[in-house]
C-alpha positions in Angstrom: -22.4 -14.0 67.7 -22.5 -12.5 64.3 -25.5 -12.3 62.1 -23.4 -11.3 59.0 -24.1 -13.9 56.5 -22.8 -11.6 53.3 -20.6 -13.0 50.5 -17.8 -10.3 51.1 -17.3 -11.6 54.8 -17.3 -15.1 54.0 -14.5 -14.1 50.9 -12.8 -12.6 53.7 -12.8 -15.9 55.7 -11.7 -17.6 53.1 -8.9 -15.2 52.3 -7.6 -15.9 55.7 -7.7 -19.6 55.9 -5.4 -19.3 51.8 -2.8 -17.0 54.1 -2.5 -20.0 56.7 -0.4 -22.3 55.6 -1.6 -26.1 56.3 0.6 -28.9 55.2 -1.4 -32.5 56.2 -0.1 -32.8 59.7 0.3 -29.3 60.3 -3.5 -28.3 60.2 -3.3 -26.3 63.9 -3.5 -23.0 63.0 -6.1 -22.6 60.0 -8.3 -25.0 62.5 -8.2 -22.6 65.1 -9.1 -19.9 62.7 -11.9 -22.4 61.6 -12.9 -22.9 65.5 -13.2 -19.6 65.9 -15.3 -18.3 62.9 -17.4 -21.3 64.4 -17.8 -19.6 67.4 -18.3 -15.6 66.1 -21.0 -17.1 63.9 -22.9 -18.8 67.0 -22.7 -22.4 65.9 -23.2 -25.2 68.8 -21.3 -28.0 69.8 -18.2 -26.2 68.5 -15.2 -28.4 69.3 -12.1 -30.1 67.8 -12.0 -34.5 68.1 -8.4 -36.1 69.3 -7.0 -36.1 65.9 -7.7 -32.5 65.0 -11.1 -32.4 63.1 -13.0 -29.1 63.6 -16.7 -29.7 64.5 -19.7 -27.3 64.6 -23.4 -28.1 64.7 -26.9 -25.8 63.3 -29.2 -27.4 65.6 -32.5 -28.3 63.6 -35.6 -29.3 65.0 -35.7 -32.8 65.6 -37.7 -33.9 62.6 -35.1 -34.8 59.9 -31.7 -36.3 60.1 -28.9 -34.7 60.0 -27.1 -33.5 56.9 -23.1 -32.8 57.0 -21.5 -30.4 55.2 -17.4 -31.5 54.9 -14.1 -29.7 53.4 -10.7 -30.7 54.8 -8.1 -28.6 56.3 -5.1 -29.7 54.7 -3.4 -28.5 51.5 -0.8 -29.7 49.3 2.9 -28.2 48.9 3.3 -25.1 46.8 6.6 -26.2 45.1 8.4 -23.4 43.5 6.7 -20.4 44.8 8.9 -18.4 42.3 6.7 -20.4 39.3 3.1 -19.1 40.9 1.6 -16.2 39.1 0.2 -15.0 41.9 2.0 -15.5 45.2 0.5 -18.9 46.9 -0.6 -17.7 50.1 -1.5 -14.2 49.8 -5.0 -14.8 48.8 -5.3 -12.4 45.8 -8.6 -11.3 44.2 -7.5 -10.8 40.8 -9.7 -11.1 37.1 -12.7 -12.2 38.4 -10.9 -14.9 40.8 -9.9 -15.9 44.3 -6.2 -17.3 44.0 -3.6 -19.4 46.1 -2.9 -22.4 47.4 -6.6 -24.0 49.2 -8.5 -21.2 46.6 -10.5 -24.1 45.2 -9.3 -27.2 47.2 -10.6 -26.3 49.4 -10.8 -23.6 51.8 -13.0 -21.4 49.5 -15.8 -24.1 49.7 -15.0 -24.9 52.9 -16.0 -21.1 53.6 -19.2 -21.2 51.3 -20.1 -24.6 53.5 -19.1 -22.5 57.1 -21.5 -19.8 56.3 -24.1 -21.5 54.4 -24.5 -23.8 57.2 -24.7 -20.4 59.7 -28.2 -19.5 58.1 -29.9 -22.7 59.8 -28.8 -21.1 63.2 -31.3 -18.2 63.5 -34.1 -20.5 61.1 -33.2 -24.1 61.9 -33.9 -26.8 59.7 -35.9 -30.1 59.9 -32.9 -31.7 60.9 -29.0 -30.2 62.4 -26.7 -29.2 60.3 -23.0 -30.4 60.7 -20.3 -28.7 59.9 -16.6 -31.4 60.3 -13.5 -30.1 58.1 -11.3 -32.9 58.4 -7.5 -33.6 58.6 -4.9 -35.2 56.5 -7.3 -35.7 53.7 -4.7 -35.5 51.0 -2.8 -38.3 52.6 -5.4 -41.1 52.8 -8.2 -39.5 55.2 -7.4 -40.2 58.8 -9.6 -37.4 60.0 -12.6 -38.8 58.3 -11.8 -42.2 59.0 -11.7 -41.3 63.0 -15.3 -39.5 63.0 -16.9 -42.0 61.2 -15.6 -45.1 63.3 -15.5 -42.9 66.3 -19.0 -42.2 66.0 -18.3 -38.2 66.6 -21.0 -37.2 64.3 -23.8 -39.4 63.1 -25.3 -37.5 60.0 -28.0 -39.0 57.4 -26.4 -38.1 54.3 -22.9 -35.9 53.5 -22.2 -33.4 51.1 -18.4 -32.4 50.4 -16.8 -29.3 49.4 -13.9 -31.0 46.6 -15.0 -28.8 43.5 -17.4 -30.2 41.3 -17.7 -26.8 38.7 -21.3 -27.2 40.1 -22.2 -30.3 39.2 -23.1 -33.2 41.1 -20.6 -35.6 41.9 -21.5 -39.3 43.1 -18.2 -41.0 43.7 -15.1 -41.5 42.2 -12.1 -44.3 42.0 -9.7 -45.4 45.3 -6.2 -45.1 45.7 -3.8 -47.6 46.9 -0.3 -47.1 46.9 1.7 -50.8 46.8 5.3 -51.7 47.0 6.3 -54.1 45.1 9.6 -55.1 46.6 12.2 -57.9 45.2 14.7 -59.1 47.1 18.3 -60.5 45.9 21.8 -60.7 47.5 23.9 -58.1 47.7 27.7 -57.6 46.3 30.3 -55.5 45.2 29.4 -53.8 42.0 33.3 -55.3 40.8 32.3 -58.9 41.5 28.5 -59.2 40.2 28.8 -63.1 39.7 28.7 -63.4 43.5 25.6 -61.4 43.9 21.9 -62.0 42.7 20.6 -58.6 41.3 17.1 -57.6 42.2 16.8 -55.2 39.2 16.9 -57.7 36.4 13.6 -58.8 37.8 12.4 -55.5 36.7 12.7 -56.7 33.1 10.0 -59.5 33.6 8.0 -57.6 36.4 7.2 -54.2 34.4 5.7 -55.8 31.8 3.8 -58.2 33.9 2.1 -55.0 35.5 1.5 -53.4 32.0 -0.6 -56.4 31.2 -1.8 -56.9 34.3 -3.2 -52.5 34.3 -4.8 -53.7 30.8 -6.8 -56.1 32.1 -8.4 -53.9 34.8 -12.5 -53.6 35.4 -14.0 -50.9 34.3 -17.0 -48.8 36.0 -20.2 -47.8 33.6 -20.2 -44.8 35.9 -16.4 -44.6 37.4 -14.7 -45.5 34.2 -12.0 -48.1 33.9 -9.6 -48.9 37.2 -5.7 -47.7 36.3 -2.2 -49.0 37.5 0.9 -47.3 37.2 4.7 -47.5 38.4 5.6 -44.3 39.9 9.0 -44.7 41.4 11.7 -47.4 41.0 14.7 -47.4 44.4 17.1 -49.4 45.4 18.6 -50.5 48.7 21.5 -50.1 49.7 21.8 -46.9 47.3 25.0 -46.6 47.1 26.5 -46.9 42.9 29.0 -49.0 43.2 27.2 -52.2 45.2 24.7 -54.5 43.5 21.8 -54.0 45.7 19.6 -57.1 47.8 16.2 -54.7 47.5 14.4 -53.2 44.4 11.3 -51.8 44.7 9.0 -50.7 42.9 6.3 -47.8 44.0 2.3 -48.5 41.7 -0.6 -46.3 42.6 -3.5 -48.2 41.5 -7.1 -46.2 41.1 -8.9 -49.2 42.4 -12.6 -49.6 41.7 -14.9 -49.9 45.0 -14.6 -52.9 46.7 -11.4 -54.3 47.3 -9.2 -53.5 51.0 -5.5 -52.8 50.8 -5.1 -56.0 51.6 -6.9 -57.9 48.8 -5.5 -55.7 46.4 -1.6 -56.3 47.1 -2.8 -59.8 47.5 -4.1 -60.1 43.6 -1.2 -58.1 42.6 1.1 -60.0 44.1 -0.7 -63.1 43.5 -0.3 -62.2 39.4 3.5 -61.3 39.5 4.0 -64.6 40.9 2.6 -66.2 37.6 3.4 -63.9 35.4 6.8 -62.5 36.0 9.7 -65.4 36.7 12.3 -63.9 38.6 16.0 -64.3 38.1 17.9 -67.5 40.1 18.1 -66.5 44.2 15.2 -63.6 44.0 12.1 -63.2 45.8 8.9 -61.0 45.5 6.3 -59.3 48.3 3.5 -56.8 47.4 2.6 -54.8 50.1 0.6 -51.6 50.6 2.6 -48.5 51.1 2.5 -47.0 54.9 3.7 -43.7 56.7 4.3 -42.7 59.6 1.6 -39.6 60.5 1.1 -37.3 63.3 -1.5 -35.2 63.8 -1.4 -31.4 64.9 -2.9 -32.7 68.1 -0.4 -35.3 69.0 -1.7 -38.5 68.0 1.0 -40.7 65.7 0.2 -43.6 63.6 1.9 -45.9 60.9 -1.0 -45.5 58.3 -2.0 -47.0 54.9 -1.7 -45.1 51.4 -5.2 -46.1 50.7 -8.1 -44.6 50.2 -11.5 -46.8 49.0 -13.7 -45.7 46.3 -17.3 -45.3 46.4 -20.4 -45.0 44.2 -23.8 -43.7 45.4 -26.2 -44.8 42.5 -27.4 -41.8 39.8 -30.6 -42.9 40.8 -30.3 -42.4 44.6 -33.0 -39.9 46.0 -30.7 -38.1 47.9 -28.4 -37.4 44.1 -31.7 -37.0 42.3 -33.4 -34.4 45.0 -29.9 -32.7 44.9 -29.8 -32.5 40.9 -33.0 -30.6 41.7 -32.5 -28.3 43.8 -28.9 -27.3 42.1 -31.0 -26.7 38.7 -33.8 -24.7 40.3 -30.9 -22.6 42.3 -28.8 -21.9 39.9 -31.1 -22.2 36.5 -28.8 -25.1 35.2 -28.8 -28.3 35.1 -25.7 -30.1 36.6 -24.3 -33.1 35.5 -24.6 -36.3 38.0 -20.9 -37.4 37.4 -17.8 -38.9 39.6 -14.5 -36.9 40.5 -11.4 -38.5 38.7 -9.9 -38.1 42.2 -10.4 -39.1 45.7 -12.0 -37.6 48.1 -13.3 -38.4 52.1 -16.4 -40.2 50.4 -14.8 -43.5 50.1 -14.8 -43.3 54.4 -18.0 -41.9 54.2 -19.9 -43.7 51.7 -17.7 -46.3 50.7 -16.9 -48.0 53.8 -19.9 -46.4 55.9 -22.3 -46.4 54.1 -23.6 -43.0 54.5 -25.3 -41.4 51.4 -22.6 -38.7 49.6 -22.8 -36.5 47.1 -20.5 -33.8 46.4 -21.3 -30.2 45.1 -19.0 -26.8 45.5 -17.7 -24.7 43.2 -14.7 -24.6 41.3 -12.5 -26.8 38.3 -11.2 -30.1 39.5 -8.2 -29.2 36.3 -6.9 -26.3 38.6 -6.5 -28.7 42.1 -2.6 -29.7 42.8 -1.3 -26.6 40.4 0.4 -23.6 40.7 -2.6 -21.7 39.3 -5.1 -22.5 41.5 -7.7 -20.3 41.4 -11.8 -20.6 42.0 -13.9 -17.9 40.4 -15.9 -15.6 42.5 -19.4 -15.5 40.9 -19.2 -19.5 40.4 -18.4 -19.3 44.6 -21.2 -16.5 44.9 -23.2 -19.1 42.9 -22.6 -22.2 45.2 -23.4 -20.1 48.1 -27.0 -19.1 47.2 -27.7 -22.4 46.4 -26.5 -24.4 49.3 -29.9 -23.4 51.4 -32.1 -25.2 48.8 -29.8 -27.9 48.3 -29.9 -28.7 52.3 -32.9 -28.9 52.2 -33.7 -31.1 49.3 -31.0 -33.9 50.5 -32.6 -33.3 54.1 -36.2 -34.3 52.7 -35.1 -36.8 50.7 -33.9 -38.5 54.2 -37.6 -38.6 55.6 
């Protein structure tokens, strides 16, 4: 066990975890780095669930409920490593910055979280601690989805690592990725008079979905739901055959509330009326699924959904955390959503667990080639994690 809690060890943990590459699905090796920093740092309970979250408990005292402190362990692709300023893995500390790949998004607040969480070991809290880093995040949130309906961990309120430039985040918009598939019959593209060609439905069906995306609810909070076409196919693909299947890819930032389900239902159900279809064609919506697989083994056809959430501004968890961020860090932070989603909607939106969000970093640098998270904003989020803890802790009781 290891009582060094400085900044330049955690850095150094979260250097490591940037050099370990972890595509969703291929999480192994940075959680085994994770399981064993648990370990060196003396947390209890340290363990890793069937699909391949990473698990680590502060033990408090009984009096509080627990709070849980959550990054995930996957990372998007690099791309072109060539186009990166600084190489995407190597971790550099360059300008006042930590940079790579995970720099901000997340395994340099998912170190700030591991060590901040380490104080309540030798001067436990109220209430445990929980630290669960997640997998496959970026593709829909199995790993959170599995501890919350597998009842692994059963904290009182969450706060997540996704970068919030030290404000306070309270929710954001869901994802749902639909097909939108039209079927016809298929021909020789030298005879099209005895086929029935899926793509001239695209003529009515595009702007069907235009109107339908401006006619979306909007959030006084969340802002206004969005739909857009993201990728047009054909089956068979060949150039020179008039296809039976067109399809159509829409990611829709869906407002909380609606399943997959209901929502290719209503877009479906809206096509239907709104977009006739040329003679001998057909129309489905469906939500979008892939196959996953887990580092650990398990395989699943998933949905490309991820549910939104909310937690009111006026919560006492977000108001006692608003508090204790201002009297940390001598600013007041904004109470605001992400624009993007994150494990809350399992948390919150589905479970119903208070979640707020608060780490370092600028939610314009996730998903680029210059990701980067500055080092006194980081050395900022770490001092103030004890006092924020503690506030969302007490505002439990």
């Amino acid at each position: 066990m290891s009582n060094d809690l400085s900044f330049d060890r955690m850095l150094g943990f979260a250097r490591a975890l940037i050099r370990t590459p972890s595509p969703p699905g291929g999480e192994g090796d940075v959680a085994g780095h994770v399981l064993a920093e648990f370990k060196a740092l003396g947390f209890q309970d340290v363990r890793s669930d069937a699909v391949g979250n990473v698990i680590g408990v502060a033990r408090g005292r009984g009096e509080a409920p627990a709070v849980m402190l959550s990054c995930h362990l996957d990372v998007v692709d690099v791309g072109e490593e060539a186009a990166w300023e600084h190489p995407p893995f190597a971790a550099d500390v360059a300008d006042g910055f930590l940079h790579g790949r995970g720099a901000m998004d997340i395994k340099g607040p998912l170190a700030v979280q591991t060590y901040a969480a380490a104080r309540y070991l030798e001067y436990p809290a109220a209430g445990s601690v929980i630290v669960a880093h997640t997998v496959l995040e970026e593709r829909g949130g199995w790993g959170m989805e599995h501890l919350v309906e597998a009842a692994e961990v059963a904290p009182g309120a969450v706060i997540l690592g996704e970068a919030t430039n030290l404000d306070v985040c309270v929710g954001h918009r869901g994802r749902a990725e639909l097909i939108v598939e039209i079927t016809g019959v298929a021909g020789h593209a030298s005879a099209p008079g005895r086929a029935r060609n899926p793509l001239y439905a695209f003529s009515t069906v595009l702007p069907a979905l235009e109107a339908f995306a401006a006619e979306l609810e909007e959030d006084p909070v969340l802002g206004r739901a969005t739909l857009a076409p993201t990728e047009a196919s054909t089956l068979p693909a060949s150039r020179n055959v008039i296809p039976d299947r067109a399809r159509l890819v829409l990611d829709w930032r869906v407002l909380p509330g609606p399943t997959a389900e209901e929502a290719a239902r209503r877009v479906e159900a809206y096509l239907r009326e709104h977009a006739p279809l040329p003679e001998g064609c057909a129309l489905t919506v469906r939500c979008a699924t892939e196959r996953q697989r887990t580092w650990t083994g398990c395989e699943e056809e998933r949905r490309l959904f991820t549910p939104g959430y909310l937690l009111a501004p006026e919560h006492a968890v977000v108001r006692a955390a608003a508090s204790a961020v201002e009297e940390a860090t001598g600013r007041r932070p904004e109470t605001r959503p992400w624009t993007f989603a994150t494990d809350g909607g399992h948390t919150c939106g589905v479970a119903g667990i208070p979640t707020i969000g608060f780490a370092p970093g600028e939610e314009r640098h996730a998903h680029t080639n210059q990701e980067r998270l500055e080092l006194a904003q980081m050395r900022m989020a770490y001092d103030a994690h004890p006092a924020l803890i503690e506030a969302v802790m007490g505002a439990l009781r």
